[in-house]
FILUM-920871 format. One record per residue: residue in three letters; x, y, z of N, C-alpha, C in turn. Coordinates in steps of 0.001 Angstrom, whole numbers. Each point is the difference from the previous one (the first is absolute). Example, Ala and Ser with C-alpha at 12.3 -4.5 7.8 and 13.67 -1.06 7.14 Angstrom:
<pts>
PT   rest        nu        nv        nw       cau       cav       caw        cu        cv        cw
PT    Ala     13190     -5690      7800      -890      1190         0       900      1200         0
PT    Ser      -350      1050      -720       820      1190        60      -770      1090       730
</pts>
This chain:
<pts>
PT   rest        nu        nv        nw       cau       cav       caw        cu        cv        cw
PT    Unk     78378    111492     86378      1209       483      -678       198      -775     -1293
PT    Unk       336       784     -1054       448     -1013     -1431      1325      -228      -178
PT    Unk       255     -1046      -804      1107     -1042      -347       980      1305       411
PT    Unk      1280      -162       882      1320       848        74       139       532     -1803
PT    Unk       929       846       -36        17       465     -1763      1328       464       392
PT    Unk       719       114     -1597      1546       601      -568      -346       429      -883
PT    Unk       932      1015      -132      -425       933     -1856      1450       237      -514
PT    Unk       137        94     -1080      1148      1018      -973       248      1266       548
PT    Unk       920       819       381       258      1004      -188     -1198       958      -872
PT    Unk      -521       699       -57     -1078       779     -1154      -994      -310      -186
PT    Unk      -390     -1420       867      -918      -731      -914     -1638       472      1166
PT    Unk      -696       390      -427     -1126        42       906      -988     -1326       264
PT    Unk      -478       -56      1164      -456     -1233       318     -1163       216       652
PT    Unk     -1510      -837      -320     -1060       171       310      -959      -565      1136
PT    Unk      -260       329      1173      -681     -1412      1003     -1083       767       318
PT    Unk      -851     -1163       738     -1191      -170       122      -121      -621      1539
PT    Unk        11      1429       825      -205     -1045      1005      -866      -809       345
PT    Unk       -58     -1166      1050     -1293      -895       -58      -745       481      1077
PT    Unk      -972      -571       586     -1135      -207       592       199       687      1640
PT    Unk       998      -789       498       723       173      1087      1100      1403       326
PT    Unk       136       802      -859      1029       846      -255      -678      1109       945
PT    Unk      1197       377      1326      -410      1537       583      1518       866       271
PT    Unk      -171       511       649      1192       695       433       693      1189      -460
PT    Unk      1397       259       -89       417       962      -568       699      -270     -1169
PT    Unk      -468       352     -1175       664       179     -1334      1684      -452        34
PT    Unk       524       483       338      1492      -305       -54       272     -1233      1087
PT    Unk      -276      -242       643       228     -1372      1129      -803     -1147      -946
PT    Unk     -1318       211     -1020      -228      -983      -721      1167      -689     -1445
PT    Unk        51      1442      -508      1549       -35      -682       949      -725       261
PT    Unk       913       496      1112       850      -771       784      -200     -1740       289
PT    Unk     -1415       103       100      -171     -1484       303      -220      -807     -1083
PT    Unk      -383       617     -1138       -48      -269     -1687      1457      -464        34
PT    Unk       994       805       -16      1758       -45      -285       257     -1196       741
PT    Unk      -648      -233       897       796      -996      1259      1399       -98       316
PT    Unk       536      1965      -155      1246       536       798       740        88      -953
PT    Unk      -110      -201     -1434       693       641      -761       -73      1447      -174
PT    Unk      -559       778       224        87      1203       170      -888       572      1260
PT    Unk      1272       927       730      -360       468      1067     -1581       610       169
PT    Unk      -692        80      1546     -1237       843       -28       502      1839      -557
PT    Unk      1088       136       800       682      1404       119      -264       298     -1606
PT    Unk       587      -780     -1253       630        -5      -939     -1212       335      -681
PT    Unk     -1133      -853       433     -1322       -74     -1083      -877      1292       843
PT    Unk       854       730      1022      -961      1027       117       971      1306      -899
PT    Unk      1015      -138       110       450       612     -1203      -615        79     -1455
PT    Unk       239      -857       171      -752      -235     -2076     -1157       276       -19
PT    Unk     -1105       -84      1088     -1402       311       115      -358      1826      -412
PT    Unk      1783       441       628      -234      1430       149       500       495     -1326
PT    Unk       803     -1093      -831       591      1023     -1074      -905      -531     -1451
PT    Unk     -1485      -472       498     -1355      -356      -743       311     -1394      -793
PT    Unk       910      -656       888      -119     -1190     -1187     -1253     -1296       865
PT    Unk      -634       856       681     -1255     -1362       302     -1677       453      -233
PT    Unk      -544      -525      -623     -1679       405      -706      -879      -851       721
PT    Unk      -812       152       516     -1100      -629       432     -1401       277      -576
PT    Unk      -447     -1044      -679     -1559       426      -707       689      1009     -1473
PT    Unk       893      -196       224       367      1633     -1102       665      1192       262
PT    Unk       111      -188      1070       192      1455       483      1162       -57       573
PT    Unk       961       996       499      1599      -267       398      -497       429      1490
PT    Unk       750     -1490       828      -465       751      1624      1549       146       430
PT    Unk        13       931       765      1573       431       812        65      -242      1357
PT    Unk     -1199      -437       764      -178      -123       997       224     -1232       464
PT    Unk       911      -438       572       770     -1022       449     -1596      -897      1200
PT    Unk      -726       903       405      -868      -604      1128     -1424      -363      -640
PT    Unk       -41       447     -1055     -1334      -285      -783      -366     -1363      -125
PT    Unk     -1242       -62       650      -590     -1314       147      -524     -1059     -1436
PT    Unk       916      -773       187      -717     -1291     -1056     -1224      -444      -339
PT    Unk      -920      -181      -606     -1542      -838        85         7      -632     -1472
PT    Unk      -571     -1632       941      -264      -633      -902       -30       541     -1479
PT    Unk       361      -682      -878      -396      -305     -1555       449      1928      -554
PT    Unk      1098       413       930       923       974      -404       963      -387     -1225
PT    Unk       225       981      -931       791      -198     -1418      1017       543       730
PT    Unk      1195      -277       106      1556       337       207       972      -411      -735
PT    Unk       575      1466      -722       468       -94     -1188      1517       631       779
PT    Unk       967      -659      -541      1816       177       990       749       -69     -1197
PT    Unk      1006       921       -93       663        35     -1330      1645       192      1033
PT    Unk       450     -1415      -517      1352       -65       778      1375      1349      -597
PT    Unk       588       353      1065       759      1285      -560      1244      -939      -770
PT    Unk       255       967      -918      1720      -512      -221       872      -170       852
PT    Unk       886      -984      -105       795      -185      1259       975      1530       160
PT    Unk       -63       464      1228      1293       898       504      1080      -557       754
PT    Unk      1091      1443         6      1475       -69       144      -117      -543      2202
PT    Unk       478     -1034       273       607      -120       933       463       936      1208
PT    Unk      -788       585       854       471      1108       506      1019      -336      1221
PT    Unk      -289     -1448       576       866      -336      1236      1812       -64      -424
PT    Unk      1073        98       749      1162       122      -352       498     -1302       548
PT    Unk       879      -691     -1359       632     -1118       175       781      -439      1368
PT    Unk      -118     -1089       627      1067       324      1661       875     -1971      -179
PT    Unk       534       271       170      1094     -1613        63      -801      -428      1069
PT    Unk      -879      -953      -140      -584      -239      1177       279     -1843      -201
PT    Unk       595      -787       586        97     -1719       -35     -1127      -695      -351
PT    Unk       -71      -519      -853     -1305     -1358        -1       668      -977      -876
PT    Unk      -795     -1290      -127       795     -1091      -456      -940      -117     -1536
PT    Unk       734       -75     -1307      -312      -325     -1162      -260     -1287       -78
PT    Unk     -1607      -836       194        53     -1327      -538       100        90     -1432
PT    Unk      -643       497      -939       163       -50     -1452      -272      1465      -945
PT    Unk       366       382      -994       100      1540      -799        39      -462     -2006
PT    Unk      -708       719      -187       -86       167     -1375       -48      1111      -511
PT    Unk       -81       378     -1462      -595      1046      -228     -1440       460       155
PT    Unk      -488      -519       654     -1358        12       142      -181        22      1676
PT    Unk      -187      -483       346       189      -337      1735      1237        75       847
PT    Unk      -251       105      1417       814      -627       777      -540      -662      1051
PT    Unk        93     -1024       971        62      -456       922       618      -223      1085
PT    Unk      -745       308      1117      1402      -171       917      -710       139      1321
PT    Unk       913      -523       629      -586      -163      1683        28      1198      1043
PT    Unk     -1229       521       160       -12      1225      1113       223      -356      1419
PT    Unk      1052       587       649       298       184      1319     -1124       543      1038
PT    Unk      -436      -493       980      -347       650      1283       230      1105      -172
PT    Unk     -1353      1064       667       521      1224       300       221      1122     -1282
PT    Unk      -579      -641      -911       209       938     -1713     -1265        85      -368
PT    Unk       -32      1331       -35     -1655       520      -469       363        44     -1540
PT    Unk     -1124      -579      -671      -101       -97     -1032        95      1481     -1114
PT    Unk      -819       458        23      -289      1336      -634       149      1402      1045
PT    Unk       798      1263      -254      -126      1084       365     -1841       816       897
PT    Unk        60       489       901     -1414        73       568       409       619      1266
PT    Unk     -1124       369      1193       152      1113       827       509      -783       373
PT    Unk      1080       799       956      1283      -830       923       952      -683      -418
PT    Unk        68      -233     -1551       877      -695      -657       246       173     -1262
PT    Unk       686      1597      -174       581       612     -1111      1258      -954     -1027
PT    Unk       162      -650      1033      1838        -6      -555      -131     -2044       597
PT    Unk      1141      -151      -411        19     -1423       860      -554     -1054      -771
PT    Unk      -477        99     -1161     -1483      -696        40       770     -1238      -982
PT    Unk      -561      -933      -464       474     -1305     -1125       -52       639     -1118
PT    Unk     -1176      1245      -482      -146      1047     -1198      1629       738       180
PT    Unk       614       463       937      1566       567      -191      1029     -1235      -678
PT    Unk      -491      -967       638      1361      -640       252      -646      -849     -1909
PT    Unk      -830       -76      -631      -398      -368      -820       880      1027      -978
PT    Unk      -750      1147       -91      1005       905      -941      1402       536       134
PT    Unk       569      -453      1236      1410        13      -162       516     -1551      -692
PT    Unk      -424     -1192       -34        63     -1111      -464       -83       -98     -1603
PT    Unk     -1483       576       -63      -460       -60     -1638       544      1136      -852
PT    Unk       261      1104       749      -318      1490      -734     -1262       533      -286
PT    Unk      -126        79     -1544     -1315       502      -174      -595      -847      -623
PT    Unk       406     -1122      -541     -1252     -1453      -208      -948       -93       446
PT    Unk      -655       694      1079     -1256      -181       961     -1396      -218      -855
PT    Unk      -935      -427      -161      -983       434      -239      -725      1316       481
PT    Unk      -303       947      -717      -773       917       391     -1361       227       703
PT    Unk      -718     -1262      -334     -1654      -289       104      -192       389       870
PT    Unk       668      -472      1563      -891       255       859       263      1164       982
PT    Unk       312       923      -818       367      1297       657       894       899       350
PT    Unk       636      1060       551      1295       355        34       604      -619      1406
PT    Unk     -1103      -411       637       694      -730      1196        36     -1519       132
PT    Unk      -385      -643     -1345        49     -1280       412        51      -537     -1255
PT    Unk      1679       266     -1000       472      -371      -794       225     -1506      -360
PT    Unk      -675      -861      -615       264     -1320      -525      -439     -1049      1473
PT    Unk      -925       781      1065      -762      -461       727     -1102     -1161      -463
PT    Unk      -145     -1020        81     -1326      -567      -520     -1015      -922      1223
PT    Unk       566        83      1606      -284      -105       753      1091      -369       857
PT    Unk     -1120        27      1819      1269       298       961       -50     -1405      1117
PT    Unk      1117       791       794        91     -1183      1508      -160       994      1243
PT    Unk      -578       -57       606       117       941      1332      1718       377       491
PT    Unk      -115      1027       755      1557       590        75       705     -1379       726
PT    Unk      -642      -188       657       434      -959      1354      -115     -1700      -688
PT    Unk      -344      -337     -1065      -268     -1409      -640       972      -188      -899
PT    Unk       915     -1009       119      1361       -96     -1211      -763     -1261     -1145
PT    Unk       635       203      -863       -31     -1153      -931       225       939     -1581
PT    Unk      -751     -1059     -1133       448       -62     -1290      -919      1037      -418
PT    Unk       532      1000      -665      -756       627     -1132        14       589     -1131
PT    Unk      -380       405      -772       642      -205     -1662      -315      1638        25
PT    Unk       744       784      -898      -597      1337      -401       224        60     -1965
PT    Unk      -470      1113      -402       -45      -162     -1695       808      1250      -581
PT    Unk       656      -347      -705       993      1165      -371      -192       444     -1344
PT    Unk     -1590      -286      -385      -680       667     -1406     -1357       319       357
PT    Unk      -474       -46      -864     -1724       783       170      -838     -1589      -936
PT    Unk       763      -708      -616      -591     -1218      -703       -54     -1240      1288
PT    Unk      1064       183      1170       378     -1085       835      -976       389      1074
PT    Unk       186      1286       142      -849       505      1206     -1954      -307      -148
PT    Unk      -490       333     -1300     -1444      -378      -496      -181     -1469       118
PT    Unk      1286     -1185      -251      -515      -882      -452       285     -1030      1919
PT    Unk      1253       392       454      -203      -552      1390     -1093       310      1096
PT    Unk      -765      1737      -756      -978       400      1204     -1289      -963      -130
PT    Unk      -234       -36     -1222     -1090     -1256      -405       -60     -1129       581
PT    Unk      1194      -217       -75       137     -1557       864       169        57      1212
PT    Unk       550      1355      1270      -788        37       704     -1467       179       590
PT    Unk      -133      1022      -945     -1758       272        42      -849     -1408       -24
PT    Unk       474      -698      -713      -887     -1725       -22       227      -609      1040
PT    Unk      1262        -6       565       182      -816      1378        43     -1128      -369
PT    Unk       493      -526     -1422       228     -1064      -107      -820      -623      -536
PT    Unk     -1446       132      -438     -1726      -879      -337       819      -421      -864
PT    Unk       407       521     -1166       259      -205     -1439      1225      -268      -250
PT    Unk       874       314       806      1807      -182      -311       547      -630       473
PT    Unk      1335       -75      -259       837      -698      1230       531       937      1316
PT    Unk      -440       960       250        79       378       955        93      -452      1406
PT    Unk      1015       -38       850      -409      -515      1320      1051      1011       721
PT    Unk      -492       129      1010       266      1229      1456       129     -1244      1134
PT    Unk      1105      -215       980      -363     -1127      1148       988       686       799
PT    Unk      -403        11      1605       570       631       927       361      -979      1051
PT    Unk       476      -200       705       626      -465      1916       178      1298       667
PT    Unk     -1244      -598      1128        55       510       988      -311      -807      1308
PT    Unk       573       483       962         2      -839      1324      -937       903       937
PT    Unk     -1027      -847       561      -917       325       586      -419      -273      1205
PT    Unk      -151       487      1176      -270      -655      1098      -568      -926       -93
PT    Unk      -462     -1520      1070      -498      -785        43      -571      -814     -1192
PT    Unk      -638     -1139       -97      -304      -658     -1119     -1383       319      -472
PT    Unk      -338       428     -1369     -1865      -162      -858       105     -1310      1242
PT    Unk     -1732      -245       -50      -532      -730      -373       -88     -1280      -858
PT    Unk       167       713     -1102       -81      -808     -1273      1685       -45       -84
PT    Unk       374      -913     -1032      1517        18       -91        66       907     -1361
PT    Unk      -908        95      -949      -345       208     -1503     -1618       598       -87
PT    Unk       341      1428      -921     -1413       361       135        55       868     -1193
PT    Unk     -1243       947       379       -61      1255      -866      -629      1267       794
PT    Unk       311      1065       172      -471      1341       767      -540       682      -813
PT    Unk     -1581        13      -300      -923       722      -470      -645      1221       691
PT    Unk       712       940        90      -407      1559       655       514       936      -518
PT    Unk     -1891       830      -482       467      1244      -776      1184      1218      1104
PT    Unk       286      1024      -629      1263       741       485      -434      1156       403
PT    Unk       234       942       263        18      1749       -45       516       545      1061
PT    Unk      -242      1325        -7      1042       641       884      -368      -226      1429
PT    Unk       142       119      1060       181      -192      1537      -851      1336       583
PT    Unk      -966       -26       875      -476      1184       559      1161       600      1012
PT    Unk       636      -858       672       920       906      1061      1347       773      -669
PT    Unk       443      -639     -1315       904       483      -468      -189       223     -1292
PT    Unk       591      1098      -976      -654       122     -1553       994      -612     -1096
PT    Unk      1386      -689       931      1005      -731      -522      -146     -1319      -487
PT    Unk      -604      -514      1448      -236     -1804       720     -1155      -234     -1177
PT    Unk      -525     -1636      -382      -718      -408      -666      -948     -1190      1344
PT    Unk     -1050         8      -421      -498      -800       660     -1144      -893      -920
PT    Unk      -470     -1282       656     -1300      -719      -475     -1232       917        47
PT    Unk      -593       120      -773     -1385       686      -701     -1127     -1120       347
PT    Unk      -664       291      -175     -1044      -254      -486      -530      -243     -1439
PT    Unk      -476      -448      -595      -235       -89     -2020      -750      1063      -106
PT    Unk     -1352       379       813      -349      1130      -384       468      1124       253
PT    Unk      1443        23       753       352      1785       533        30       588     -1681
PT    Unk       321      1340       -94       320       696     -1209      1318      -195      -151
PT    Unk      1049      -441       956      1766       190      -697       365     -1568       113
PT    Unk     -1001      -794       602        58     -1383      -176       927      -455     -1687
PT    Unk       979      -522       -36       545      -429     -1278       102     -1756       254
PT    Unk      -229      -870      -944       435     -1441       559      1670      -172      -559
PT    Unk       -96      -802      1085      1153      -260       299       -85     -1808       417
PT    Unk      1263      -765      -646       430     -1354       603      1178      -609       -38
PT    Unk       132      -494      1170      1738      -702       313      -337     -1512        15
PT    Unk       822      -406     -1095       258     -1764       313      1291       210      1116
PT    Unk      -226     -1005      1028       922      -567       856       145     -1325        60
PT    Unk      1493      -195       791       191     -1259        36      1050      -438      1483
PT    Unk      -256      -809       857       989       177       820       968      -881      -384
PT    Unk      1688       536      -462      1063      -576      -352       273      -694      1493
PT    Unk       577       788      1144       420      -384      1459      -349        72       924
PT    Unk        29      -918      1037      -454       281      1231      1067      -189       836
PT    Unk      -252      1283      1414      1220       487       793      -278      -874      1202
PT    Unk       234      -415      1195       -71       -92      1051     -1193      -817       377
PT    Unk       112      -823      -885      -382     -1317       488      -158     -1278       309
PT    Unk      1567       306       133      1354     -1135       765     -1093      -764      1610
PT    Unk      -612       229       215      -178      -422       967     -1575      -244       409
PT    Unk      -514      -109     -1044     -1614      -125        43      -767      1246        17
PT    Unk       864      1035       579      -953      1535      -199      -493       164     -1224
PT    Unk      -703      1224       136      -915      1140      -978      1561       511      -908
PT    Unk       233      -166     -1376       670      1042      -482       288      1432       392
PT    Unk       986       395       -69       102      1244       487       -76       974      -779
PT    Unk       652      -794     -1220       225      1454      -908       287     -1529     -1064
PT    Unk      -743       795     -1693      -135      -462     -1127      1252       164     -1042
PT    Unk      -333      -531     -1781       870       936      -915     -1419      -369     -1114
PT    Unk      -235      1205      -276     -1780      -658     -1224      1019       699      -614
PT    Unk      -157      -518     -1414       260       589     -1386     -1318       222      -502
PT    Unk      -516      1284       -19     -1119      1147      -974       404       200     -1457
PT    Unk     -1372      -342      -712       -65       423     -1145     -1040       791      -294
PT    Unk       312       832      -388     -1227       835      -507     -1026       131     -1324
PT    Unk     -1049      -154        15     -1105       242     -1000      -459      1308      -273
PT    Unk       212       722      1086      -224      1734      -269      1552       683       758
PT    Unk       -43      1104      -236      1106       794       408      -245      1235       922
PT    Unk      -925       204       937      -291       758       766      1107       610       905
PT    Unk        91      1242       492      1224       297       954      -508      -262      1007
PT    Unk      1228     -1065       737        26      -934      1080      -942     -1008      -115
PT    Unk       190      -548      -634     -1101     -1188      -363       437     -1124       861
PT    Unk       900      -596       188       842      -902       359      -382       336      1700
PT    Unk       575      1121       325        -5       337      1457      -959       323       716
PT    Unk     -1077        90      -775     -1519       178       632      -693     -1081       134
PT    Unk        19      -710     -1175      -789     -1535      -171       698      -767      1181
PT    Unk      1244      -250       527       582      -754       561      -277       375      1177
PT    Unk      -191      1268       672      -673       507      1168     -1238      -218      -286
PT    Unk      -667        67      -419     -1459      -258      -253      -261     -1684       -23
PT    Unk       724      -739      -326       270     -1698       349       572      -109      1752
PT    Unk       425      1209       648       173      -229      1260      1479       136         2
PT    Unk       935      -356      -961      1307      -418       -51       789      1085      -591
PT    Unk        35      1315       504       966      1149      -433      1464      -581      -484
PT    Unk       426       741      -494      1625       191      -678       821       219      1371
PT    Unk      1192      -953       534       661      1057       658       830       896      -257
PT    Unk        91       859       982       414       856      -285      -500      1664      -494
PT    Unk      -970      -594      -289     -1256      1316      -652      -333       723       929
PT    Unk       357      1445      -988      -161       782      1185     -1360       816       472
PT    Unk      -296      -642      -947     -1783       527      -249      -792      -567       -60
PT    Unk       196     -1186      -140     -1370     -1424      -420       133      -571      1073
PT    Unk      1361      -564      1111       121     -1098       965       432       618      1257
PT    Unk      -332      1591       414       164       524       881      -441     -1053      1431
PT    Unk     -1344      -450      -303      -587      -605      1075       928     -1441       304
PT    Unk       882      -580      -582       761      -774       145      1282       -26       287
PT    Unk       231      1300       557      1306       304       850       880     -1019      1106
PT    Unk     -1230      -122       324       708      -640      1388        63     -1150      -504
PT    Unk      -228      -826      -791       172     -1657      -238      1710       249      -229
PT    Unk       787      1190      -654      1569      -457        40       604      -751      1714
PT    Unk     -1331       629       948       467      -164      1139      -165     -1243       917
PT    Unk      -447     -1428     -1036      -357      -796       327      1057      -877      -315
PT    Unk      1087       583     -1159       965      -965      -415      1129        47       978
PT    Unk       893     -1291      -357      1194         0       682       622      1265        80
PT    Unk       814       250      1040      1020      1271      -160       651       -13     -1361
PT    Unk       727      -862     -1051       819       -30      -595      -689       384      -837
PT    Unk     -1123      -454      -833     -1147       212      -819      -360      1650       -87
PT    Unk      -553      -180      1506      -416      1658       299       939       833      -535
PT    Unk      1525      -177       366       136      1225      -525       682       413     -1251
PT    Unk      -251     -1149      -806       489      -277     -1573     -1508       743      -752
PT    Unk     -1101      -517       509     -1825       663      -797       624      1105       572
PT    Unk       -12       818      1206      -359      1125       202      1029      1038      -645
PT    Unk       947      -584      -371       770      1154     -1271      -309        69      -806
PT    Unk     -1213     -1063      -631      -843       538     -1565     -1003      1349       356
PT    Unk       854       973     -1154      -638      1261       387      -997       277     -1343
PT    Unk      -863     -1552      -686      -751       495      -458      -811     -1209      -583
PT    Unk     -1137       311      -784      -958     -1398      -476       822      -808      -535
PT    Unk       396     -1617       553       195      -996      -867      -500      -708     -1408
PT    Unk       299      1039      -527      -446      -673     -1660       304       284      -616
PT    Unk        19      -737      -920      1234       118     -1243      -473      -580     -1622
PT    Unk       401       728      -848      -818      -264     -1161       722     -1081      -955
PT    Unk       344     -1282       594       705      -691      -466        65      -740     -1877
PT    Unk     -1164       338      -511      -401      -624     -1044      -760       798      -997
PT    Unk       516       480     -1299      -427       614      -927        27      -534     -1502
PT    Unk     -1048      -445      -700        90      -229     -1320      -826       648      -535
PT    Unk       630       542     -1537      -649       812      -813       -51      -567     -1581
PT    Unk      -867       329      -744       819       177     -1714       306       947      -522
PT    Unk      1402      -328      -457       669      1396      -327      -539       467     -1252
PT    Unk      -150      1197       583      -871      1254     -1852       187      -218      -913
PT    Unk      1509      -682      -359       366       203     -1266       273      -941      -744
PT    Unk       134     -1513       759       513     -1162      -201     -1292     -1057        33
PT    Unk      -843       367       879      -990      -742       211       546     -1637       805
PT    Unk      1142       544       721       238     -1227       568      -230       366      1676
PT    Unk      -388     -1657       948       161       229      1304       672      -139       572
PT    Unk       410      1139       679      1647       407       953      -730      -118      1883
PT    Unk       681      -780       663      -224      -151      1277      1006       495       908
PT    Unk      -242       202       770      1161       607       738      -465      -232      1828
PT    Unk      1448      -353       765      -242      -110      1432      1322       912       555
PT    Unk      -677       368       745       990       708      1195      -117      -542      1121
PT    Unk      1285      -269       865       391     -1228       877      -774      1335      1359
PT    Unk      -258     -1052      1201      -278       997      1433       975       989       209
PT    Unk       -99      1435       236      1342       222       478       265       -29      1691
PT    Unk       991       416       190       785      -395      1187      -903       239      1120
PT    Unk      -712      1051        84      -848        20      1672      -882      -906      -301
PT    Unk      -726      -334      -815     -1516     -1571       -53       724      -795       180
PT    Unk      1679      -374      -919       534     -1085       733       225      -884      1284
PT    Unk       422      1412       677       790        14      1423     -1805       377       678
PT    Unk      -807      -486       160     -1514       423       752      -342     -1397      -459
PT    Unk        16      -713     -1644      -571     -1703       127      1258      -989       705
PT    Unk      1388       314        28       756      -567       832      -351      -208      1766
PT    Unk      -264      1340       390      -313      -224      1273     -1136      -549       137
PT    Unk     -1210       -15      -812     -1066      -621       430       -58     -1114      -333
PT    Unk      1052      -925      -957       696     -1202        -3       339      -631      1333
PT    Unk       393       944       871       559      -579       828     -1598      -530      1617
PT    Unk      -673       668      -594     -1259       -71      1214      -540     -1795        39
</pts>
């Protein structure tokens, strides 16, 4: 796969895939964007001829990639906003004319998508902003420049121009090599690493049992993407008394941005998220090892413990670095309290 890419509005853009390149045309795309623009979105644009391969305009969303392919993408002008504004609550850490920031709630799907017309942080954004949005990344994912899973709270910035939106996607697309960029998460994890401090080197891709779930690859599969989590263990639970930890708090940082990166690597280290309802299934029954009081404080978390506590960027326009934290909210609170108490 080559370097992630951003373009101008109009501007056409030229790649070359490398050596390693298979699959389907638009899922390579997508993985070019690294989620700035939807797969759905770029099979759109495929169809209304804005993608050339070798020269030629392909529309076919499934058309296979090969090596040392010319792919030529001419970003559309931004369009009108089609989702409808909704008063939806979130907390403003910081707003400019250029940005906003602010802390996403549990339970808030980011962008409009099947099953989630309405509701989304994209409503409650344009009832907030109006029409400030950036256009770039589509009619469904206005001043979007990346996301948090529905179920994962913390900090995230959106762009309310087309100059803020190009210049923050960059600096996600780098992941930080070159900027001041930094992404850092808490999450509480069953039992203790191994290691107290590490790094999780495993490429990503989709899951054979499910076409949602992500799982560890292999380097040579074809949807293999790399992927790596710095960890660190901040706490240890329940081991007041010489036992095995029961349950952790690692703060994750990320070097790539894969969906579920965090929650796979950490199952894949042995040490799921609790609460997950998809990664730490097999770790059900450990709520059933804690005290009664404990037990039944975890077992009302009705979702992955993690939280995107830590975001710094440079702002587009100022060229200065803005950091920003969002405190635990109330259910991670009330789940490291009780396991305080083990």
């Amino acid at each position: 796969m080559t370097e992630p890419f951003t373009q101008a509005a109009g501007e056409k853009k030229e790649l070359t895939a490398d050596e390693n390149a298979s699959g389907r045309l638009d899922a390579w795309l997508a993985e070019a964007f690294e989620g700035q623009i939807s797969r759905s979105r770029i099979k759109a644009l495929m169809q209304e001829g804005a993608v050339t391969v070798n020269g030629r305009i392909v529309r076919e969303a499934k058309h296979k990639i090969m090596p040392a392919d010319c792919i030529a993408f001419t970003m559309p002008e931004p369009t009108e906003a089609e989702p409808q504004p909704e008063n939806i609550p979130f907390t403003v850490l910081y707003e400019d004319d250029d940005l906003i920031v602010l802390a996403k709630p549990a339970g808030l799907v980011v962008h409009p998508g099947a099953g989630n017309w309405s509701g989304t942080l994209v409503n409650a954004l344009l009832y907030h902003c109006g029409t400030s949005l950036s256009g770039i990344g589509g009619v469904k994912r206005p001043g979007i420049v990346h996301r948090l899973d529905k179920n994962t709270s913390g900090v995230m910035v959106a762009a309310k121009n087309d100059l803020a939106h190009r210049h923050l996607a960059d600096q996600f697309a780098d992941h930080g090599r070159t900027g001041p960029l930094q992404r850092a998460y808490l999450a509480l994890v069953w039992g203790r690493p191994e290691s107290l401090k590490g790094t999780i080197n495993a490429p990503l891709g989709r899951a054979v049992s499910h076409r949602t779930k992500r799982a560890v690859k292999k380097a040579e599969s074809a949807d293999a993407r790399t992927a790596i989590t710095h960890y660190q263990v901040r706490q240890r639970y329940g081991e007041k008394h010489g036992g095995e930890a029961l349950a952790c708090l690692v703060e994750c940082r990320l070097e790539t941005g894969r969906t579920h990166q965090i929650r796979v690597h950490m199952e894949y280290l042995g040490h799921p998220l609790v609460g997950d309802p998809e990664y730490g299934t097999a770790f059900k029954t450990k709520i059933n090892t804690l005290p009664e009081a404990a037990r039944a404080t975890v077992s009302q978390l009705d979702r992955q413990a993690l939280h995107a506590y830590l975001l710094q960027f440079e702002h587009p326009r100022s060229g200065k670095t803005l950091r920003f934290e969002a405190p635990l909210p109330e259910d991670l609170q009330n789940v490291i309290a009780a396991f305080e108490t083990l």
